[in-house]
C-alpha positions in Angstrom: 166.7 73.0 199.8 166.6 70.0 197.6 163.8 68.7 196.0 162.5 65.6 195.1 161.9 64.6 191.7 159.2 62.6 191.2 158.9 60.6 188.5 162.6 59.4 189.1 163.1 59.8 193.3 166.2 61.5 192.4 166.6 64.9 194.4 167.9 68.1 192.9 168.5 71.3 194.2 166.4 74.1 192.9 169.2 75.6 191.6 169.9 72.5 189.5 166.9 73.6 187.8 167.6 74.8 184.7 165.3 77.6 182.8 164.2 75.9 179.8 163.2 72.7 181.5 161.5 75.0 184.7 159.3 76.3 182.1 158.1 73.2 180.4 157.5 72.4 184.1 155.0 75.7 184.3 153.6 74.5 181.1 152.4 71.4 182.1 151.3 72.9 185.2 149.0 75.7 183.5 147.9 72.9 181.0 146.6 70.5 184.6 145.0 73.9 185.6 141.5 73.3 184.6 142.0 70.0 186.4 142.1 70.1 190.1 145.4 68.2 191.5 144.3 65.9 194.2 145.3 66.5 197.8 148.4 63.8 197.2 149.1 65.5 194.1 149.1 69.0 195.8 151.1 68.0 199.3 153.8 66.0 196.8 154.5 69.3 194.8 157.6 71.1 195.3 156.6 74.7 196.9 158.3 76.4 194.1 155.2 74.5 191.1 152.9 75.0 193.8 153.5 79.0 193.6 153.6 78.5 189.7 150.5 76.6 189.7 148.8 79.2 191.9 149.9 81.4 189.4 148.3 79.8 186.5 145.2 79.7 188.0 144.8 83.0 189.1 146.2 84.3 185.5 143.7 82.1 183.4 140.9 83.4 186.0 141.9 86.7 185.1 141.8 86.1 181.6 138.3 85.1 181.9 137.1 87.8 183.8 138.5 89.8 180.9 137.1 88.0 177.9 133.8 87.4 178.9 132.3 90.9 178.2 134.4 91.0 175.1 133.1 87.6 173.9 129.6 88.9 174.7 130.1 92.3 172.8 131.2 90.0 169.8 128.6 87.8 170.0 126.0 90.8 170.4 127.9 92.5 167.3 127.7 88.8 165.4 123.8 89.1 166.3 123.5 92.3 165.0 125.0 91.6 161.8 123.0 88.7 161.0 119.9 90.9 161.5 121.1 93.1 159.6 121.8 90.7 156.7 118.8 89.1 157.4 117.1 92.1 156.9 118.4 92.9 153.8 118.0 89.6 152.5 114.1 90.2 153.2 114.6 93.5 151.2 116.5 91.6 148.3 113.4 89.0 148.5 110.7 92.3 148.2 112.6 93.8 145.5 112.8 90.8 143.6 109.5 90.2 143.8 108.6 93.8 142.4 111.3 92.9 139.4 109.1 89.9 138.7 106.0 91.8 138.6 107.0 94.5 136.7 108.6 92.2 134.4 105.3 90.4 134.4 103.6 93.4 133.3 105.9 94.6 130.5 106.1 91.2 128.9 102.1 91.5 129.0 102.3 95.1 127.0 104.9 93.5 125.0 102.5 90.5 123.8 99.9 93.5 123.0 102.2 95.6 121.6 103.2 92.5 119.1 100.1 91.6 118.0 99.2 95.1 116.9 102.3 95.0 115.0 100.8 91.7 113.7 97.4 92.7 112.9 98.6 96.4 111.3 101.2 94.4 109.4 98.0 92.0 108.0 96.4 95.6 107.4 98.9 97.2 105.4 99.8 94.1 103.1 103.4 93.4 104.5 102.2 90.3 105.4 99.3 88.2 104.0 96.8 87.4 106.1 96.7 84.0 104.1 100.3 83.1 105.2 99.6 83.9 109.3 99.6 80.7 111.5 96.3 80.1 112.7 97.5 82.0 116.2 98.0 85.3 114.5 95.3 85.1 112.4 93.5 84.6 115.4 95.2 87.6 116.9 94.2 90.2 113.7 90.5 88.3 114.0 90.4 89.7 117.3 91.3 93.9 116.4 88.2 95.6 116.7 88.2 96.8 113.2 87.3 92.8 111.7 84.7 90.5 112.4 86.5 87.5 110.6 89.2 86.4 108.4 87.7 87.1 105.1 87.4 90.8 106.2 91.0 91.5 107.4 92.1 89.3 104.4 90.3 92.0 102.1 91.2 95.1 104.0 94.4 93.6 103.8 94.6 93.0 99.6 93.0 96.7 99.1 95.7 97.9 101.5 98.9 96.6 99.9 97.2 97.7 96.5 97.4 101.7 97.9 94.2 102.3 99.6 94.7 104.6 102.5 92.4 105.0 105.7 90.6 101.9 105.9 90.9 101.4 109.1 88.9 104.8 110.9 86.5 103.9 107.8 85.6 100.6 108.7 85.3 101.7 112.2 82.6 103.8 111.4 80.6 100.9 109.2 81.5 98.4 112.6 80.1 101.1 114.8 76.9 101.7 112.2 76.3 98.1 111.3 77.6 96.0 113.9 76.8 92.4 112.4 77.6 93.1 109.1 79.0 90.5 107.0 82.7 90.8 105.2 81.0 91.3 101.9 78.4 94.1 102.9 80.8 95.8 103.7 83.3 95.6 101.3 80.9 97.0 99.3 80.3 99.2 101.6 84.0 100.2 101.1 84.0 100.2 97.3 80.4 101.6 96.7 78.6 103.2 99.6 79.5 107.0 99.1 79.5 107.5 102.8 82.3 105.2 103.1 84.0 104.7 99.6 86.2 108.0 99.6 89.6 106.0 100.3 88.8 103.5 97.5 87.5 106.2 94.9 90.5 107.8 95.0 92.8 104.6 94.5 90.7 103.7 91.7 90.2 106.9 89.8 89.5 105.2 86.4 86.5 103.2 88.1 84.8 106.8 89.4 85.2 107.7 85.8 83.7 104.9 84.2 80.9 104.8 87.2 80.0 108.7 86.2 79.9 108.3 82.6 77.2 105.2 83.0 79.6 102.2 82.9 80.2 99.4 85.0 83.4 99.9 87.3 86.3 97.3 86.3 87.0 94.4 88.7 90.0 95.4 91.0 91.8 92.7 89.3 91.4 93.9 86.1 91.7 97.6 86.8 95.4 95.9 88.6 96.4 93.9 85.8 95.3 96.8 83.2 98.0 99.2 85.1 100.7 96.5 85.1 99.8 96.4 81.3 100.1 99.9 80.7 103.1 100.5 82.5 105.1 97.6 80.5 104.1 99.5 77.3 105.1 103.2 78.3 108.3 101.2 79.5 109.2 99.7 76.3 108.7 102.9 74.5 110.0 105.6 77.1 107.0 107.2 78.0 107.7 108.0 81.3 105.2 110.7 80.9 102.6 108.4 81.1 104.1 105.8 83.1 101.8 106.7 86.5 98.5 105.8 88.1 97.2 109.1 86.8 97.3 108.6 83.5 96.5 104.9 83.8 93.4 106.6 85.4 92.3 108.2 82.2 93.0 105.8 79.9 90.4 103.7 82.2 88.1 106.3 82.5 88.3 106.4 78.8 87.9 102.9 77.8 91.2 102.9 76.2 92.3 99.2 76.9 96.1 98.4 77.1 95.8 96.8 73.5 94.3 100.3 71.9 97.1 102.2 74.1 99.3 99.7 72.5 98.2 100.1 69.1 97.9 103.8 69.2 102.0 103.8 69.8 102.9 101.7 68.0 101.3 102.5 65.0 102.4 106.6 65.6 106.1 104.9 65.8 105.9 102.5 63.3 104.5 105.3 60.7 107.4 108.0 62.1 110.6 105.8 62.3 109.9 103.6 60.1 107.4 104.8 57.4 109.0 107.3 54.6 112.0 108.9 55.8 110.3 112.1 53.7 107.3 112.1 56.3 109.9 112.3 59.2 112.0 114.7 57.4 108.7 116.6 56.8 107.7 116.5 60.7 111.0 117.4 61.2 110.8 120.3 59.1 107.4 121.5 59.7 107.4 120.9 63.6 110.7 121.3 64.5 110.2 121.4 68.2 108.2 118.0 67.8 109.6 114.6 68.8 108.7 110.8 67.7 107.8 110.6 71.8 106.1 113.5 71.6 104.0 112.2 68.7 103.3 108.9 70.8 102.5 110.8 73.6 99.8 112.8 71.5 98.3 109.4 70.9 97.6 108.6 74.1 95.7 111.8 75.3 92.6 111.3 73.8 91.0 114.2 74.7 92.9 116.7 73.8 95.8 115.8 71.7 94.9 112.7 69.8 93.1 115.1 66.9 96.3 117.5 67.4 98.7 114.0 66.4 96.3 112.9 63.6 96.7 116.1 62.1 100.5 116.1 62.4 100.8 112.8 61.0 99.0 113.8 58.2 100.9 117.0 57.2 104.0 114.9 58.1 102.7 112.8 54.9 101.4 115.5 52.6 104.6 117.2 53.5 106.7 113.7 52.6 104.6 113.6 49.3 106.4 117.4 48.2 109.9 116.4 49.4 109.9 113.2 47.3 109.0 115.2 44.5 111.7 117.8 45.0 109.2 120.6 46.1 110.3 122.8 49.0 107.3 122.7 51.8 105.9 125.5 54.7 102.9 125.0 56.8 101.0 128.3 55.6 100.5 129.6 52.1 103.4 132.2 50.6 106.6 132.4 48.4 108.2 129.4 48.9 112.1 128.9 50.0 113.1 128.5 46.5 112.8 131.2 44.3 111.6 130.8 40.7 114.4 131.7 37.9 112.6 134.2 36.2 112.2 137.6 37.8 108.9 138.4 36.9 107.5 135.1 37.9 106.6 134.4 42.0 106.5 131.1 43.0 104.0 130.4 45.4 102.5 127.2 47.5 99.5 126.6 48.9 101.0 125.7 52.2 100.6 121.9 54.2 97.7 123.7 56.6 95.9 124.4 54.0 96.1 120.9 52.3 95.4 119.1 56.0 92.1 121.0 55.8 91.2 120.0 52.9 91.7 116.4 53.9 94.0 115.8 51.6 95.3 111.9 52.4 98.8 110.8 51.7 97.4 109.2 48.4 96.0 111.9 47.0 99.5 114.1 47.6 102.0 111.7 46.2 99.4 111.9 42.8 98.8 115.8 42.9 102.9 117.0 43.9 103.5 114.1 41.3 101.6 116.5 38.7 102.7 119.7 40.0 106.4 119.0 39.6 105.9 117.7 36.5 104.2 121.0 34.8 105.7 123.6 37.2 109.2 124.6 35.2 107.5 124.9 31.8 104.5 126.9 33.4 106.7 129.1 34.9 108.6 129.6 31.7 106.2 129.8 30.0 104.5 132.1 32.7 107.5 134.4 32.2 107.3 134.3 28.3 103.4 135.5 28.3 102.9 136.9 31.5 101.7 140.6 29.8 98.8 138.7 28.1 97.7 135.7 30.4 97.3 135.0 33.9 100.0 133.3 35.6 100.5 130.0 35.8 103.0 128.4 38.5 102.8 126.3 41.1 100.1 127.6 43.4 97.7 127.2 40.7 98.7 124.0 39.5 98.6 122.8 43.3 95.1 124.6 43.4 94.1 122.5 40.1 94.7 119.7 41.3 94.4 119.6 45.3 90.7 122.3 45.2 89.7 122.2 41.7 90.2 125.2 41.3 88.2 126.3 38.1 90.0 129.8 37.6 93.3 127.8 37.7 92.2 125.6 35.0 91.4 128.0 32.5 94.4 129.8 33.3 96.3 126.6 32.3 94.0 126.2 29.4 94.4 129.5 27.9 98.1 129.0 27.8 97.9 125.3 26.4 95.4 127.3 23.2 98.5 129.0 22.2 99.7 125.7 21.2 103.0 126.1 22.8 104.1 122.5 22.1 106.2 121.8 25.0 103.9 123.6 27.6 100.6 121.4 26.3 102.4 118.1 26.5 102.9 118.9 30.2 99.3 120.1 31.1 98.4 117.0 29.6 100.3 114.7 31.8 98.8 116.8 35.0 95.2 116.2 33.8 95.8 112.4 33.0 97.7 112.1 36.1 95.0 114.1 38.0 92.2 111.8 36.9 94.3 108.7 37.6 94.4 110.3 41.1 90.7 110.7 41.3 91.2 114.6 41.5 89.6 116.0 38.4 
């Protein structure tokens, strides 16, 4: 059966139809399905849009039916999740807030932790107190161990100069005298024997000076008297000396850095560049000796200063028999060289012998001066009359004139009776050379 088309009047058969345009047809019918055709609307519609309509309806009820608990299960499930994240966005909140106390906390220990650092900086002289903002010095104030800035300023100064174990110490005076100004106890620190251990053993020289009767030096003296002392064992390589130590003793000796200067200085001077016979004769007399060695002497006043004076002055009685040609040995015997004659032994007194004596270098270069000028002819001489008179050779003619030696005198005058011409003008120039000297 035909049917009409509306929206033109024009009638076409069903079959007429065609497939695409029938199914724009259902298409617009599902779309009017949520809107209710009016009775006009419905009794106008072909049968066939009517059963297609139907349709619609009863598929998009359907579909709801079926979507409903679905949509509810995904809106429970959407619930759920935001609980969840909720939940741990509460836990996020918690643990941040723990973060931020704990933070909290370690940057408190880290303040404290810095100002220790600060104060036991101030303490061990890294940093001067002086130079400190007035926050920090505020901060070293503040250590139990000082009372005020003059006190960690001087714990400071006596720390950076090498004073150990102020700290406990000044604990103890805090803990005995608790209102106790900055200088009581300082000299507390320097003086009090309870307390002054640390400081005594920095400052060895002072202890010496303080047990022998004298007044201790000021720190900045005792300071600037080290610094001296080390510039002159520096100059001349006496790194022997070159220590607190031995600064110590020349302190405790009051030996000032000009007298330690001196002392080397003349001991080089008068070794290097005195009489190259005196070095030759240290040389040859001490060989194991050294021009530091002999510097060094001079700066041990206790037990090697009278050991150096006594070198020095062998060293120039020694010098005094080299410049005459005279072979030298520290104790008395037969001499290196031989005399020519074979029944005369030449002998020497020996350099010991003469240092004990006091000979001075003055008195040598006069008495060798004689002695090589009468020792050939008295040995010839010697030889010639040897069966009838004593002897006469060097060792007595050293004993003439260096002991005044009485026996040696008449030996020499008993052989100048002979009137042996040559002989007697040579005793005559030892005894006017001798009394020139001051000898005889």
């Amino acid at each position: 059966m035909a049917q009409p088309f509306r929206q033109t009047g024009v009638t076409l058969p069903d079959e007429d139809l065609t497939p695409e345009f029938q199914a724009r047809q259902t298409a617009k019918q599902r779309a009017k399905v949520t809107a209710q055709p009016s009775k006009k609307e419905l009794a106008a519609m072909p049968a066939k849009a009517k059963a297609q309509l139907r349709e619609a309806i009863a598929e998009q009820t359907a579909a709801r039916a079926i979507s409903t608990p679905a949509i509810l299960d995904k809106l429970e499930e959407s619930i759920l999740q935001y609980e969840s994240d909720l939940g741990d966005f509460y836990a996020n909140i918690a643990r941040l807030e723990e973060v931020a106390a704990e933070a909290a906390e370690e940057g408190t220990k880290a303040v404290k932790e810095g100002d220790k650092i600060i104060a036991d900086a101030v303490v061990s002289g890294v940093i001067p107190y002086q130079s400190l903002p007035p926050v920090f010095q505020a901060v070293v104030n503040q250590q139990p161990q000082f009372s005020d800035a003059g006190l960690a300023a001087a714990i400071a100064a006596l720390k950076a100069v090498g004073v150990e174990g102020l700290t406990d110490i000044m604990a103890q005076i805090r803990e005995l005298y608790p209102d106790i100004s900055s200088d009581d106890a300082l000299l507390l620190l320097k003086f009090d024997p309870r307390f002054n251990g640390p400081y005594m053993k920095r400052f060895v020289g002072n202890k010496m000076l303080m047990d022998k009767g004298f007044a201790p030096l000021d720190d900045k003296v005792y300071l600037a008297n080290e610094m001296a002392y080390s510039k002159i064992f520096s100059a001349y390589g006496l790194d022997k000396f070159n220590n607190r130590e031995q600064y110590a003793k020349l302190i405790g000796n009051l030996v000032a850095p000009e007298e330690a200067s001196e002392r080397v200085s003349n001991v080089y001077e008068r070794v290097t560049r005195g009489p190259q016979d005196v070095l030759k004769a240290l040389k040859e007399l001490y060989p194991e000796l050294s021009t530091k060695d002999l510097m060094e002497y001079a700066l041990d006043p206790e037990t090697q200063l009278p050991a150096l004076k006594r070198k020095i002055q062998a060293g120039e009685i020694g010098g005094a028999a080299l410049a005459q040609g005279l072979s030298i040995a520290p104790e008395e015997g037969p001499t290196k060289v031989r005399a020519p004659y074979s029944n005369v032994q030449r002998n020497a007194l020996g350099i010991e012998t003469l240092v004990s004596e006091g000979i001075t270098r003055e008195q040598a270069v006069a008495g060798y001066s004689a002695v090589a000028g009468v020792q050939d002819v008295a040995e010839k001489l010697s030889a010639i009359y040897g069966r009838d008179y004593k002897q006469y050779g060097r060792l007595e003619a050293e004993k003439e004139a260096f002991l005044k030696s009485a026996e040696a005198k008449a030996a020499r005058e008993r052989l100048s009776a002979r009137e042996i011409g040559e002989f007697s003008g040579s005793a005559g120039r030892l005894a006017s050379r001798d009394r020139a000297a001051g000898i005889i």
